[in-house]
Short mmCIF file of the C-alpha atoms (twelve columns), coordinates in Angstrom:
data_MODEL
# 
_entry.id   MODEL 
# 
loop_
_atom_site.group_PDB 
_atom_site.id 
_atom_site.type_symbol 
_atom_site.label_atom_id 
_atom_site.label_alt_id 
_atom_site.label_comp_id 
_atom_site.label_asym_id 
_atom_site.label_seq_id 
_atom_site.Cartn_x 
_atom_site.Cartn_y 
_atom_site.Cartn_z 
_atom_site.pdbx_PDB_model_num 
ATOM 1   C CA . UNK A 1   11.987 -9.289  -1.624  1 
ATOM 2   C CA . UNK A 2   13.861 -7.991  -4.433  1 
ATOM 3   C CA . UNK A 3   11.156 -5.593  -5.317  1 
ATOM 4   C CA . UNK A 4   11.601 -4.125  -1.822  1 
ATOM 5   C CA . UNK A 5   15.471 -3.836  -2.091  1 
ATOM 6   C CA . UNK A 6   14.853 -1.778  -5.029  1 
ATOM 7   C CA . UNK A 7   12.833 -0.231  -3.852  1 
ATOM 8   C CA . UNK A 8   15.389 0.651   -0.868  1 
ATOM 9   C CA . UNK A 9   18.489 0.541   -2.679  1 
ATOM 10  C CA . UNK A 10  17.689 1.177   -6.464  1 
ATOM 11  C CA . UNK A 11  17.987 -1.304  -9.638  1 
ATOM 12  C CA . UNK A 12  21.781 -3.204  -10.468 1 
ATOM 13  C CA . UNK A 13  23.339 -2.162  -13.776 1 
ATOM 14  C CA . UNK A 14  26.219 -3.119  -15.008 1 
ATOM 15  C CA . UNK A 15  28.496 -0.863  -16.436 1 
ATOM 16  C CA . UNK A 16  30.722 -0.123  -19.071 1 
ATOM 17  C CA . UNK A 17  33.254 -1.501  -17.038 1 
ATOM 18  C CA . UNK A 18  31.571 -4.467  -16.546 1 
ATOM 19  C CA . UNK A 19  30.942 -4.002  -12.648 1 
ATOM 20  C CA . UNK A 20  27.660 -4.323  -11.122 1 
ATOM 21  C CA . UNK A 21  26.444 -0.973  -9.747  1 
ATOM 22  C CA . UNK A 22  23.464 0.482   -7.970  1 
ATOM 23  C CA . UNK A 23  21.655 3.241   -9.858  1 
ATOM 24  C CA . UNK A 24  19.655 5.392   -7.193  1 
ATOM 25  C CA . UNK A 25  15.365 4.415   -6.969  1 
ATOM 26  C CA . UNK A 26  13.586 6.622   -9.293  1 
ATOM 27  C CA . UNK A 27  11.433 7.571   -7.153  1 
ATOM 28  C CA . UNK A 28  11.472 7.967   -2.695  1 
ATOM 29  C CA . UNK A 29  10.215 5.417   -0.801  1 
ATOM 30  C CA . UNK A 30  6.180  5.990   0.297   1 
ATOM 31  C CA . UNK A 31  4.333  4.515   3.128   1 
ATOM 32  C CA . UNK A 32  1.883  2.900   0.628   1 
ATOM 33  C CA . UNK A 33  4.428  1.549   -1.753  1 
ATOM 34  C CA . UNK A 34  6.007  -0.385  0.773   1 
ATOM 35  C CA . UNK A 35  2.745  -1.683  2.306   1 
ATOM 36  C CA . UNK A 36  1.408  -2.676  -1.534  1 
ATOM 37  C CA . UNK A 37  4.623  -4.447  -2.235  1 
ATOM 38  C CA . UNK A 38  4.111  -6.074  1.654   1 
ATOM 39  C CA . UNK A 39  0.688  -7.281  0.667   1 
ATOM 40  C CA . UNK A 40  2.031  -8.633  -2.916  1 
ATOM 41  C CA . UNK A 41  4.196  -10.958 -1.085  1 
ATOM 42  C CA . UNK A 42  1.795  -12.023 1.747   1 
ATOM 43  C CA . UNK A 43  -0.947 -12.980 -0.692  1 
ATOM 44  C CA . UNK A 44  0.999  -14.357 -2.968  1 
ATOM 45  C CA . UNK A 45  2.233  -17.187 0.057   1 
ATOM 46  C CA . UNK A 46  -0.251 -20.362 -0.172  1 
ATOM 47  C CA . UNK A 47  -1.028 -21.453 2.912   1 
ATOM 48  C CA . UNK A 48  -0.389 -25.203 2.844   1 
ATOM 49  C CA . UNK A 49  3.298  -24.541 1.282   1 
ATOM 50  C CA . UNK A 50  3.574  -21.777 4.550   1 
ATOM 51  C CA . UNK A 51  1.790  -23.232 7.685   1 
ATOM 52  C CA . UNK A 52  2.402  -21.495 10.768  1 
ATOM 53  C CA . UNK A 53  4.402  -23.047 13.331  1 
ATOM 54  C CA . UNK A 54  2.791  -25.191 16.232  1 
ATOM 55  C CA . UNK A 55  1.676  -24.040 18.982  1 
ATOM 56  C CA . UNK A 56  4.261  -26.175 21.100  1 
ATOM 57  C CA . UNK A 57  7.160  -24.505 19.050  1 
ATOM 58  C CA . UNK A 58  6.331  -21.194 19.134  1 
ATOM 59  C CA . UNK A 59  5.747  -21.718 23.323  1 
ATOM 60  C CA . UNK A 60  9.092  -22.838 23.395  1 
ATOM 61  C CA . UNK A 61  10.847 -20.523 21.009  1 
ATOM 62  C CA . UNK A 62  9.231  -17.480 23.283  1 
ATOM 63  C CA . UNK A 63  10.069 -18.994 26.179  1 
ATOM 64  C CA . UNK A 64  14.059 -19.442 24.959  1 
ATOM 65  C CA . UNK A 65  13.705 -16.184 23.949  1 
ATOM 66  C CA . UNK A 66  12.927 -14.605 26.998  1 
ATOM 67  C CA . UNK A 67  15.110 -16.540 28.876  1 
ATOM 68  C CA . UNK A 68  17.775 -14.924 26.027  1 
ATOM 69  C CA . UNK A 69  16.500 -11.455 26.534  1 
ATOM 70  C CA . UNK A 70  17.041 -11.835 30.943  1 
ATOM 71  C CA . UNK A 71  20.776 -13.419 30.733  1 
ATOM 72  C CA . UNK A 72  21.997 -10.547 28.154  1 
ATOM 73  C CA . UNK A 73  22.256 -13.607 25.778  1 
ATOM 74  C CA . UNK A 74  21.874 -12.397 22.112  1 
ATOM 75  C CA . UNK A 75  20.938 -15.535 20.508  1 
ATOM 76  C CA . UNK A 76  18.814 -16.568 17.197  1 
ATOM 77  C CA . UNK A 77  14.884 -16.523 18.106  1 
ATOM 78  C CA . UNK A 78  14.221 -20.188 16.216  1 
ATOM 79  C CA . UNK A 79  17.666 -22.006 17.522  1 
ATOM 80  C CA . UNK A 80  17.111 -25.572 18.669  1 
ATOM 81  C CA . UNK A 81  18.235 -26.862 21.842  1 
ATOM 82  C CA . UNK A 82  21.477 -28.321 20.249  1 
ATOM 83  C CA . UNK A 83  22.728 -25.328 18.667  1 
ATOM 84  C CA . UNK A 84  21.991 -23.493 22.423  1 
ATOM 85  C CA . UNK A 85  24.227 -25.974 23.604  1 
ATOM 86  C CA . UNK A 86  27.063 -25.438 21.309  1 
ATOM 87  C CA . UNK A 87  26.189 -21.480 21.775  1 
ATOM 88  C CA . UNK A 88  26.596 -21.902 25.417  1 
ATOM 89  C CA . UNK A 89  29.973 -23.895 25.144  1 
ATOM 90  C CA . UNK A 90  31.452 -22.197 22.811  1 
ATOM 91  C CA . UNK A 91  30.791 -18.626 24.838  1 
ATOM 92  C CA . UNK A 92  32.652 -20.481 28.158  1 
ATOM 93  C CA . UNK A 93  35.338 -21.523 26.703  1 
ATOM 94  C CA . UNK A 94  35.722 -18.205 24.256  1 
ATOM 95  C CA . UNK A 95  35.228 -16.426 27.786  1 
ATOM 96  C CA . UNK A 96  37.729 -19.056 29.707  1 
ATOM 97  C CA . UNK A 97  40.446 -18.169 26.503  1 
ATOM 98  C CA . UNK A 98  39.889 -14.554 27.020  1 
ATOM 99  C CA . UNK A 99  40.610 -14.374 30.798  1 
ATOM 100 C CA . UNK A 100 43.870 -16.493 30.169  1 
ATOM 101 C CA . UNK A 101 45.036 -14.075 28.199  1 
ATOM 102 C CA . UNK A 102 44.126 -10.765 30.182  1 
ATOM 103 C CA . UNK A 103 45.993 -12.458 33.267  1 
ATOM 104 C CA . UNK A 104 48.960 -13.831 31.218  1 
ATOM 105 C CA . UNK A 105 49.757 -10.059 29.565  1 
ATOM 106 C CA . UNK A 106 49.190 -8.549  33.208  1 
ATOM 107 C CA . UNK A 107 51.887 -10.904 34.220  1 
ATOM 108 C CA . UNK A 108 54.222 -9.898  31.735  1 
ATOM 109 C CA . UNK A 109 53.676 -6.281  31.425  1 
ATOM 110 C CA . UNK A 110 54.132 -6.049  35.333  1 
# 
């Protein structure tokens, strides 16, 4: 990942100053740099240390995340059911908080 950020952003140097600064990539960003670097870090992933996810959790996480993408909800892809909950909570009563607000300025500015 930090090869590609480099890639992107150019190397960190410090200075004479002693800040941290970004000196520009040496050379512009190619199609087939990107993909080599890309392939670098998939084969370099062993499998057993990386398994993909069962088939019952990525069922569900699609199925949250349609759900998500239908109700305008932007939520994380992989959140569990608990943090949806808290999520859902916190957006009513953020919401609730807001609308008390609106009406208690329209009050007092009319």
């Amino acid at each position: 990942m930090l090869e590609l950020y480099t890639l992107f952003l150019g190397s960190r140097e410090e200075g004479p100053d002693g800040y941290v600064r970004l000196r520009a990539p040496a050379q512009p960003v190619t199609h087939d740099k990107m993909l080599s670097i890309l392939h670098r870090i998939r084969d370099g992933v062993h499998p057993t240390e990386d398994t993909y996810p069962a088939e019952e959790v990525r069922l569900n996480a699609r199925d949250r995340y349609n759900h998500s993408l239908k109700s305008g909800n932007h939520i994380q892809l992989m959140e569990d059911e608990e943090g949806l909950k808290k999520l859902r909570s916190k957006r009513a009563s953020d919401s609730e908080g807001l609308l008390t607000r609106a009406s208690k300025r329209a009050r007092t500015v009319g």
